[in-house]
PAVO-516033 format. One record per residue (C-alpha): residue number from 0; residue in one letter; x negated, y negated, z. Coordinates in pm, 1 decimal. Example, Ala and Ser with C-alpha at 12.3 -4.5 7.8 and 13.67 -1.06 7.14 Angstrom:
BEGIN
{0 "A" {-1230.0 450.0 780.0}};
{1 "S" {-1367.0 106.0 714.0}};
# end
This chain:
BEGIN
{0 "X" {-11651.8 -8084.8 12243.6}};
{1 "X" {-11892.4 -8208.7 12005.7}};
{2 "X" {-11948.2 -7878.1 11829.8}};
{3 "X" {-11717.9 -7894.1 11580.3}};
{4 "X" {-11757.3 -8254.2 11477.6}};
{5 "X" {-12123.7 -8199.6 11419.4}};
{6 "X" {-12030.1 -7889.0 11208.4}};
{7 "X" {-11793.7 -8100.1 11039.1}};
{8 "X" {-12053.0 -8380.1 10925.3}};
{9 "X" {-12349.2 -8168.3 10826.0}};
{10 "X" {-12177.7 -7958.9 10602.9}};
{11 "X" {-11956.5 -8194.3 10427.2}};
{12 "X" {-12168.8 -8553.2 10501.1}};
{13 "X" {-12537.5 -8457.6 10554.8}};
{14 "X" {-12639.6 -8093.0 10327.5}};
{15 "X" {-12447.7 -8231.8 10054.9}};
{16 "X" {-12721.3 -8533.3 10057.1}};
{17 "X" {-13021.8 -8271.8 9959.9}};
{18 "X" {-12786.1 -8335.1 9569.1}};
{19 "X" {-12965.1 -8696.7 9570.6}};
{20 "X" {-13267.2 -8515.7 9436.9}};
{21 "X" {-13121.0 -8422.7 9110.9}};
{22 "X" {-13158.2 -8783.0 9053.5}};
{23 "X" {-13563.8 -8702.0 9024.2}};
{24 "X" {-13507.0 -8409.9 8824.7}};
{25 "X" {-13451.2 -8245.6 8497.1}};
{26 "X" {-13154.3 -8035.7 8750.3}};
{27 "X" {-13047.1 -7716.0 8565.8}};
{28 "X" {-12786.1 -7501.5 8733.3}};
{29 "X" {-12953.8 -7172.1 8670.4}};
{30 "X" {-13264.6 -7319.6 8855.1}};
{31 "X" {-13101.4 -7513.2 9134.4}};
{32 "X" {-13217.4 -7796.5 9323.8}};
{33 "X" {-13522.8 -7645.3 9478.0}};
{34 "X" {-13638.3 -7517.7 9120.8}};
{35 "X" {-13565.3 -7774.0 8884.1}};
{36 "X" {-13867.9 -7979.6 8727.6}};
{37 "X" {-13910.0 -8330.8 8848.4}};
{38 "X" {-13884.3 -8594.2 8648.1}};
{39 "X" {-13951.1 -8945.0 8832.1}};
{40 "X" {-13751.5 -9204.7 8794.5}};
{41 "X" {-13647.4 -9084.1 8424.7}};
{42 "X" {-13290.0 -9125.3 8497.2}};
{43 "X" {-13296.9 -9453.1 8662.9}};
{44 "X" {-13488.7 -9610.1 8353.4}};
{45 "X" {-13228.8 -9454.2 8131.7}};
{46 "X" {-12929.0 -9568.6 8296.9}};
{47 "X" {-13138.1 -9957.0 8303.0}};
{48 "X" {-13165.9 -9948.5 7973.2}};
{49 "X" {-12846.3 -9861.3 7841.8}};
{50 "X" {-12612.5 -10183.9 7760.7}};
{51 "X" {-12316.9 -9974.9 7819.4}};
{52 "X" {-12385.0 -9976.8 8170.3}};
{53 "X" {-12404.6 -10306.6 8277.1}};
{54 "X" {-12097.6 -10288.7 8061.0}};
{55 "X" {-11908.0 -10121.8 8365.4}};
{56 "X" {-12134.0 -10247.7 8613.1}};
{57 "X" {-11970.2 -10614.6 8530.1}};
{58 "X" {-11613.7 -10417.7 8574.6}};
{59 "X" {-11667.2 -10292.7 8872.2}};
{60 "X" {-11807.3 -10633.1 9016.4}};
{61 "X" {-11509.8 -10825.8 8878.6}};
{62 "X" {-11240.0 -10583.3 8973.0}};
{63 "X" {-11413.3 -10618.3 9334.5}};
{64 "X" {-11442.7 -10975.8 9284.2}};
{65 "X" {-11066.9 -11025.8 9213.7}};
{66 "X" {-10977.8 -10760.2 9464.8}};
{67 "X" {-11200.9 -10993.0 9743.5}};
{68 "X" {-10980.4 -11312.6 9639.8}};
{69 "X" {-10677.9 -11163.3 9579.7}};
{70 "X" {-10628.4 -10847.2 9806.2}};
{71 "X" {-10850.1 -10914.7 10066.2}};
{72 "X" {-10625.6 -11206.3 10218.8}};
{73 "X" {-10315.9 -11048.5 10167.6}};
{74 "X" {-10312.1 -10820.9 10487.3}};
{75 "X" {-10387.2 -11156.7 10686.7}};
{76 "X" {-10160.1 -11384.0 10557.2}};
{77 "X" {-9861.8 -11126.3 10583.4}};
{78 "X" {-10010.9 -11050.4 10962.0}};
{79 "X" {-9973.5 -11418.7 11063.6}};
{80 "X" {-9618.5 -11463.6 10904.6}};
{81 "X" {-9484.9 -11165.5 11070.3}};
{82 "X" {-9670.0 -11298.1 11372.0}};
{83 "X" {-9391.6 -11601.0 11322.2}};
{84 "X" {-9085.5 -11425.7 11316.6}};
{85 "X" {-8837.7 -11508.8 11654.5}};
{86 "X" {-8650.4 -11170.8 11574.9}};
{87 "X" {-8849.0 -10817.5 11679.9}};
{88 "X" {-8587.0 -10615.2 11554.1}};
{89 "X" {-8637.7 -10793.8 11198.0}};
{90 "X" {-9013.9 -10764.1 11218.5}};
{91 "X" {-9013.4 -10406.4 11316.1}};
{92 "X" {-8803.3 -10339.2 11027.0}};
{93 "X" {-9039.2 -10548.3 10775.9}};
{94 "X" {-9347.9 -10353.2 10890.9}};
{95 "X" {-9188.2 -10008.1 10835.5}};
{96 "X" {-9136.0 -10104.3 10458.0}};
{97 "X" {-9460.9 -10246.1 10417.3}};
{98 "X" {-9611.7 -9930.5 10602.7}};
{99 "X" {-9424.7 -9691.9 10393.5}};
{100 "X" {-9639.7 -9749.0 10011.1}};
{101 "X" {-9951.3 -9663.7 10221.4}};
{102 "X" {-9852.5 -9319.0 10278.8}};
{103 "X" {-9690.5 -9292.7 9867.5}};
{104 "X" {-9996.8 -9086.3 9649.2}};
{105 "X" {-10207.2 -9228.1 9458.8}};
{106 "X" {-10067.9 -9001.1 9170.2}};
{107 "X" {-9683.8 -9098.5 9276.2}};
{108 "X" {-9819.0 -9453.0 9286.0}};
{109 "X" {-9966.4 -9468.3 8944.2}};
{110 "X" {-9640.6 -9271.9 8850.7}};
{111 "X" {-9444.0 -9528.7 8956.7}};
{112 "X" {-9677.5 -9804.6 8748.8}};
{113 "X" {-9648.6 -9601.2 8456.7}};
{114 "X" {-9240.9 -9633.0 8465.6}};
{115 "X" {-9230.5 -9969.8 8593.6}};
{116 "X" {-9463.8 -10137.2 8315.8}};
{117 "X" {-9418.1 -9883.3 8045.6}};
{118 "X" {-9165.3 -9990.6 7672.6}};
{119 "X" {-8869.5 -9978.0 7828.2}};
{120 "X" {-8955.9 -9983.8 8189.1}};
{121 "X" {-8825.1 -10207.7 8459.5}};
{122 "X" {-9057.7 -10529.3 8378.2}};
{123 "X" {-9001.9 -10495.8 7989.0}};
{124 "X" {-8660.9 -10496.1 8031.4}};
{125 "X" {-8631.2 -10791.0 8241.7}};
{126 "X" {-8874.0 -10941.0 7950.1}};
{127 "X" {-8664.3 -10875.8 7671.3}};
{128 "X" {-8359.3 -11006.8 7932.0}};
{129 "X" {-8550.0 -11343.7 7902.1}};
{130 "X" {-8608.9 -11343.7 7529.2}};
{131 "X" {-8934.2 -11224.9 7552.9}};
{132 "X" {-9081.9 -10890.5 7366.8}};
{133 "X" {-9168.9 -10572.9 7524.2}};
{134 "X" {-9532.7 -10525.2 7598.9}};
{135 "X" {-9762.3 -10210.5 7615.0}};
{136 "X" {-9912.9 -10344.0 7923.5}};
{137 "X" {-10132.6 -10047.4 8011.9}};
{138 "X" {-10244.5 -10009.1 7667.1}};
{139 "X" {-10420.4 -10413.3 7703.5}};
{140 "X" {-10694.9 -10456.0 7831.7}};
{141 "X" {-10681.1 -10832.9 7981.9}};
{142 "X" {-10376.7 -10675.7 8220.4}};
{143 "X" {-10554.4 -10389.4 8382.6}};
{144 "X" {-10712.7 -10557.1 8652.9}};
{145 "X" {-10354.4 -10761.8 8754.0}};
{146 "X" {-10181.3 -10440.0 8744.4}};
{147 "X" {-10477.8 -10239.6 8942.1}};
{148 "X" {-10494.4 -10536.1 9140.7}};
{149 "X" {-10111.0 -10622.1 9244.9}};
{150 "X" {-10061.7 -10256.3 9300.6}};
{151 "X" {-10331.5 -10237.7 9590.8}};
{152 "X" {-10219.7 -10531.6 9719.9}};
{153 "X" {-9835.1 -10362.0 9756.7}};
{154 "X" {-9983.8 -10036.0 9836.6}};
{155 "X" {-10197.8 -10152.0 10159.1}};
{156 "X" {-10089.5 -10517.5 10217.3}};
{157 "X" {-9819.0 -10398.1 10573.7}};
{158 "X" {-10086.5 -10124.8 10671.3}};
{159 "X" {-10418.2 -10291.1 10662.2}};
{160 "X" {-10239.9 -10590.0 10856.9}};
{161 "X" {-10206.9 -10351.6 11147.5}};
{162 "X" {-10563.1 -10440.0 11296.5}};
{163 "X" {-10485.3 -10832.3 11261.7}};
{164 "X" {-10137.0 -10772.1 11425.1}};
{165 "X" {-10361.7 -10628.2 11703.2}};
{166 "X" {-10563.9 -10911.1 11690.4}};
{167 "X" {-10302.1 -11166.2 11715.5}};
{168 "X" {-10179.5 -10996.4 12025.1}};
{169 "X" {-10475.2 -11048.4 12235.0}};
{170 "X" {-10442.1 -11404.1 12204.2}};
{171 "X" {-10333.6 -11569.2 12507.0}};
{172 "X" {-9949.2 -11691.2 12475.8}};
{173 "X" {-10049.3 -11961.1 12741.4}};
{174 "X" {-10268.3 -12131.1 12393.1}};
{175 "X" {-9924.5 -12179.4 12237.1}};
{176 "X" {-9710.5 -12293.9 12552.5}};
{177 "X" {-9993.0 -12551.1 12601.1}};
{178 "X" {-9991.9 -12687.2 12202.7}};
{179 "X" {-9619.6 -12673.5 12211.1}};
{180 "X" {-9639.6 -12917.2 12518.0}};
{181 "X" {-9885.6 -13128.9 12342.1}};
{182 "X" {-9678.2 -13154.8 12024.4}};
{183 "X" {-9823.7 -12901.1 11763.5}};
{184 "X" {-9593.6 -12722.3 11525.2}};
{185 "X" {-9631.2 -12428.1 11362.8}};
{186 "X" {-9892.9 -12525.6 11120.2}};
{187 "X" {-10131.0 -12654.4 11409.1}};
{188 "X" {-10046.8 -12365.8 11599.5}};
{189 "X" {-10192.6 -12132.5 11317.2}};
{190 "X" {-10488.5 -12379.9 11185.7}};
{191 "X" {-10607.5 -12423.4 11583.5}};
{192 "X" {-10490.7 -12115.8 11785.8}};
{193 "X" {-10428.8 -11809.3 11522.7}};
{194 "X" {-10681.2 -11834.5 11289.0}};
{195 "X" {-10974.0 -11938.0 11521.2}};
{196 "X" {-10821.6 -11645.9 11723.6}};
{197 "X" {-10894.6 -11370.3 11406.8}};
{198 "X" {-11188.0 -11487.3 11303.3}};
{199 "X" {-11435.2 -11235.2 11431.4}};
{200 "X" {-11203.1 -10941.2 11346.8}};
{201 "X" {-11202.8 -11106.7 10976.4}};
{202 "X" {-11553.1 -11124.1 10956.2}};
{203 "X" {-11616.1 -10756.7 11028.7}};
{204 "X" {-11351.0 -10662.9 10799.8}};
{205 "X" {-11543.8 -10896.1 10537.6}};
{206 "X" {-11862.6 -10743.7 10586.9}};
{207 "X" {-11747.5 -10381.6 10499.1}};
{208 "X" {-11546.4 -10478.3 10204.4}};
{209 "X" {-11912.4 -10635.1 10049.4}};
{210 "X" {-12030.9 -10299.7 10160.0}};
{211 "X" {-11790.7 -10197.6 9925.4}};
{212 "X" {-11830.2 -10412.8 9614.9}};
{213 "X" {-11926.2 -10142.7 9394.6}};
{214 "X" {-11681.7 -9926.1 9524.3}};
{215 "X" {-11313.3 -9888.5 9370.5}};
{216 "X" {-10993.1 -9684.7 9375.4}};
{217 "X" {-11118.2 -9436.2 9156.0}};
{218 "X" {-10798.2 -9176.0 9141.4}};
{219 "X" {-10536.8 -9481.8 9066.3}};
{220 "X" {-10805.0 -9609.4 8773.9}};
{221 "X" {-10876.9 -9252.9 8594.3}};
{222 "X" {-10489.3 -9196.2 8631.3}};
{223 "X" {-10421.6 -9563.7 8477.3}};
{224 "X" {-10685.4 -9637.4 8220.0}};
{225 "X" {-10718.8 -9519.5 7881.7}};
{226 "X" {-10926.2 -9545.2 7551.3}};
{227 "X" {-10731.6 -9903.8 7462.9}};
{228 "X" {-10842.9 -10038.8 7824.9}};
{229 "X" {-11190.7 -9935.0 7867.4}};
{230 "X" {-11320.5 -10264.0 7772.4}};
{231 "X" {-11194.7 -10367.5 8142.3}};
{232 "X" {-11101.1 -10054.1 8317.0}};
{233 "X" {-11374.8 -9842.8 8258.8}};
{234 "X" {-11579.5 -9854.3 8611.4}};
{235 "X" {-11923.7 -9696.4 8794.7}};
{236 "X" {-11709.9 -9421.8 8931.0}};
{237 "X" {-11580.4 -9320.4 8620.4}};
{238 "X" {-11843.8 -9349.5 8444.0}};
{239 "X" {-12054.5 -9152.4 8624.1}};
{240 "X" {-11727.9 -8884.9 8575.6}};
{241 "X" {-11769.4 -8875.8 8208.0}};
{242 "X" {-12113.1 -8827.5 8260.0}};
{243 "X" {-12158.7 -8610.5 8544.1}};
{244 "X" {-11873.5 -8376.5 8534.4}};
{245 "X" {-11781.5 -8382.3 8154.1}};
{246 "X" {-12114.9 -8425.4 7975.6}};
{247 "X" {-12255.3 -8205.6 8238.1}};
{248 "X" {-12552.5 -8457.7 8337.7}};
{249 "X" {-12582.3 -8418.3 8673.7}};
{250 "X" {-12923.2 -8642.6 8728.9}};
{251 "X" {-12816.1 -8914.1 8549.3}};
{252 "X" {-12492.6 -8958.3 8765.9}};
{253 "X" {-12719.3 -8922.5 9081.9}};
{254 "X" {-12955.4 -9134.3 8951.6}};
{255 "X" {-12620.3 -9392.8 8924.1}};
{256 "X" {-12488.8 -9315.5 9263.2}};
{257 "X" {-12857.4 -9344.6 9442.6}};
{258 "X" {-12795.5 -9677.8 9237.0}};
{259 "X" {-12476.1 -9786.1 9416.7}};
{260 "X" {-12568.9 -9669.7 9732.2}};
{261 "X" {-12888.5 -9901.4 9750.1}};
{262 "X" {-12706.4 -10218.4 9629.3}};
{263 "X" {-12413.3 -10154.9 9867.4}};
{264 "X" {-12692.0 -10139.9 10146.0}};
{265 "X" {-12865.4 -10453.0 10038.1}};
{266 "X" {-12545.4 -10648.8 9971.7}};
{267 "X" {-12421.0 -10563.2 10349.8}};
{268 "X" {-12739.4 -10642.3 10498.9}};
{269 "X" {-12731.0 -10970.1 10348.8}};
{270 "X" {-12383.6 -11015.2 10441.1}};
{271 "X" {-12441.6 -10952.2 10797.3}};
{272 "X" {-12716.2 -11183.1 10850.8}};
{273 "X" {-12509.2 -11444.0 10626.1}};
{274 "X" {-12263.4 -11392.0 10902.6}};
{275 "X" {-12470.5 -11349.7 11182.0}};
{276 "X" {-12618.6 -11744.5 11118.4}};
{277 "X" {-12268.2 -11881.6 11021.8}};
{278 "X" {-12011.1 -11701.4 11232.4}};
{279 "X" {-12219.0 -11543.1 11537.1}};
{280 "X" {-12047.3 -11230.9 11473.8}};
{281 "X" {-12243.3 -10928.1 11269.4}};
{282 "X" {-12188.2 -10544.4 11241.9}};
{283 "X" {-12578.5 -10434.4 11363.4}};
# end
């Protein structure tokens, strides 16, 4: 039973970690991993040193950043108003339209962006409608992230709610018979009962998405940004792209994503003893 599964992770998960030593080496694909000349920690000082990096580094933290403040709460707030609604057969209905951009491509996704905010797309029009004038939104730079942003947030807002719908269902009804009797209304209900109630499902949650801080969406971004917008678009992931893939430097984007894996491990460490002293609930 546990054959393939362990077949499954070595060959795609674990041998495809022995590439992390390119990061130490001057890697050349005629010589291979296990012949190339080491080089230290050559790369790593390079990638420190270059401006340009921090450059995208700052990206990538901000576009996480506004994806924590903005995204992140999404999926619970929608959870706890559908949690509201009297009718089933109405609430049923709302989740299957919210579920339905989850399973969209993230090329027929960025598709659809494209139309919607291009000239004469959708949202231009209804500018001009209003006496405005028709921006190139995608060609700006200080409207990336709202765009990258908003479109997450419709894209996985009804799915990732599914885990605080379960949440909310373990709650004991008997909480709100007993508040109704007392007096609450609905916003006592939710203050006292519901959000008490997710709390330690929302902390979990919390913890991986710091995991995940310098981590984006990086199909929707290399299929959105462009020259115009790399002042705020251009990220770690595709910036190691350019530089692994396209300029053919294979240790310096290892060197990068050895990088990112160590600060994602240090930021969710911290985050789970953060939470472990504050909220009594912890991954490890």
């Amino acid at each position: 039973m546990f054959v393939l599964p362990f077949i499954y992770f070595l060959v795609f998960h674990y041998a495809p970690m022995i590439g992390n030593m390119m990061a130490f080496q001057d890697y050349s694909i005629i010589k291979g991993v296990f012949h190339s000349p080491w080089a230290g920690f050559k790369y790593f000082k390079q990638f420190l040193y270059e401006p340009y990096f921090w450059k995208v580094l700052r990206n990538t933290l901000t576009l996480n950043l506004y994806a924590l403040i903005f995204y992140f709460p999404a999926p619970i707030v929608f959870a706890i108003l559908l949690n509201e609604l009297r009718s089933s057969l109405f609430k049923r209905m709302i989740q299957t339209i919210t579920y339905v951009p989850h399973f969209l491509s993230t090329v027929v996704v960025a598709g659809m962006i494209v139309n919607f905010v291009s000239i004469s797309g959708l949202f231009n029009q209804l500018i001009v409608h209003l006496g405005g004038e028709a921006q190139t939104f995608l060609a700006l730079p200080e409207w990336f992230r709202t765009i990258y942003i908003s479109s997450e947030i419709w894209q996985g807002m009804g799915w990732n709610s599914i885990i605080y719908l379960a949440a909310l269902a373990s709650i004991d009804p008997g909480l709100y018979e007993a508040a109704t009797i007392d007096g609450a209304n609905r916003w006592h209900k939710i203050r006292h009962i519901t959000l008490p109630g997710l709390a330690t499902v929302t902390t979990i949650l919390l913890l991986l998405t710091i995991g995940h801080m310098l981590s984006v969406g990086f199909e929707k971004i290399i299929l959105l940004y462009s020259g115009p917008t790399y002042e705020t678009a251009d990220v770690l992931q595709t910036y190691v792209y350019r530089r692994g893939l396209i300029d053919a430097d294979f240790s310096f984007a290892a060197a990068v994503g050895i990088f990112q894996s160590v600060i994602s491990l240090v930021l969710i460490v911290a985050a789970n003893q953060a939470a472990k002293k504050i909220q009594g609930a912890s991954l490890f």
